[in-house]
N, C-alpha and C positions, 0 to 999 in steps of 0.2 A: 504494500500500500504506500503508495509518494506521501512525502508531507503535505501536500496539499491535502488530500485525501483526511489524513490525520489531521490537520487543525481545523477542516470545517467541520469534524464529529464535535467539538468541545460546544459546551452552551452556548448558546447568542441571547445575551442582554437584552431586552427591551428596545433600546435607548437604538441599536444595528436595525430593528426594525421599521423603528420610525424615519431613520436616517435615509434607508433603501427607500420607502413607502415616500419620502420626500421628494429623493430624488428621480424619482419616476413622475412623479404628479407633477414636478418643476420644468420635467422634459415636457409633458403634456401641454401643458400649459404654456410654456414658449412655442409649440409649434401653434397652438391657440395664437396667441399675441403675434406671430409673424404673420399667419393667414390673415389675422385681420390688419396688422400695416401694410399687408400687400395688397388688399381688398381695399383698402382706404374708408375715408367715411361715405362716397355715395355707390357700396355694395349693393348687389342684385339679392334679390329673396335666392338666387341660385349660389350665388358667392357668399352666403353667409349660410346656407347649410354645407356647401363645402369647409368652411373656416370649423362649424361644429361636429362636421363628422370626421374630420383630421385629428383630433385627438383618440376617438373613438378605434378610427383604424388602424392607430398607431399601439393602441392596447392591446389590440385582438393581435396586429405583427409580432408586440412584444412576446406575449403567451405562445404563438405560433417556432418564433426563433430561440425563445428558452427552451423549447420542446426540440425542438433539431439540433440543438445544439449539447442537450443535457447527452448523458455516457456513462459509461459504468461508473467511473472514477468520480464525477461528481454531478448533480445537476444542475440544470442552469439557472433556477431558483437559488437553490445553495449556491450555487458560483458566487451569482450578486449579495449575498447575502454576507458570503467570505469577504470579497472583494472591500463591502464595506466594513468587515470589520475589524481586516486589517489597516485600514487607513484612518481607524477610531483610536484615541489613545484614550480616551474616555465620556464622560458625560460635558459638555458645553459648547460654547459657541465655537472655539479652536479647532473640535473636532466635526463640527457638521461645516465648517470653514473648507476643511480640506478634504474631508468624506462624500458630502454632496456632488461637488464636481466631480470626482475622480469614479463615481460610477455614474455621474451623465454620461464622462466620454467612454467609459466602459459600456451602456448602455450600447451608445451610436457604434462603436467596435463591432459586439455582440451582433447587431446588425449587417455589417458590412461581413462577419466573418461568415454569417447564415446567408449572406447572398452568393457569397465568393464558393458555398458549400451544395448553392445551391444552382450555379452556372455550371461545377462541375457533376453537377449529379451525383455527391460526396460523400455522405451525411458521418461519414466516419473522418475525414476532413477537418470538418466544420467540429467533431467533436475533438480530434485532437487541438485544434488552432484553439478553441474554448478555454482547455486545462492548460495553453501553453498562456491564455492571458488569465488564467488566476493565477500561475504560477508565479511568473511575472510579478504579478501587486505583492502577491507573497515575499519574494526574495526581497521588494521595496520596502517592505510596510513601515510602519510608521513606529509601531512599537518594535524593538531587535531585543528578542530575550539574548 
């Protein structure tokens, strides 16, 4: 079993769920806020259900690429889950400072590696590239026992 593998069995805090649950709702929500500056203020009744159904299918993508993406080793749920809690040193603003972003662009990654998994017709691919970017935040992470 990789270390990887072994640090996401340990508990996850509370504090790692609201932090992932934030930054997912923050990605949501800016693609919300760019649909509508790109729509401006005199939007069509068709350009403002696009603006709210853009966050919508940006959920169902996410569930769809954490599922292609999850593998023996870990899944893609848990991945993000690690991800942020390696990059938590603890409970406060310091840590959703540096936590938040760092699984936005893990998100937008986790995307690009499920497209990249999914041009090649891969899905074992997409599941190695996965474990190699939790690994990755792992050997970073913020806390170094």
């Amino acid at each position: 079993m990789s270390s990887v593998a072994k640090a996401s069995r340990r508990g996850i805090g509370l504090h790692i769920y609201l932090y992932c649950v934030l930054a997912i709702l923050s990605l949501a929500f800016g693609i919300f806020c760019g649909a509508a500056l790109v729509f401006g203020r005199d939007a069509s009744d068709i350009q403002i259900l696009v603006a709210v159904a853009l966050p919508i299918i940006y959920f169902v993508a996410l569930g769809l690429v954490l599922w292609w993406c999850s593998g023996p080793v870990i899944s893609g749920p848990k991945g993000l889950l690690a991800i942020t809690a390696y990059m938590s040193v603890g409970i406060g603003g310091f840590s959703m400072l540096i936590a938040i972003p760092v699984v936005i662009v893990s998100i937008v990654a986790v995307l690009g590696i499920a497209m990249a998994g999914l041009v090649r017709r891969s899905r074992p691919v997409a599941q190695q590239q996965f474990q190699r970017l939790v690994s990755f935040i792992y050997k970073y992470r913020m806390y170094q026992q």
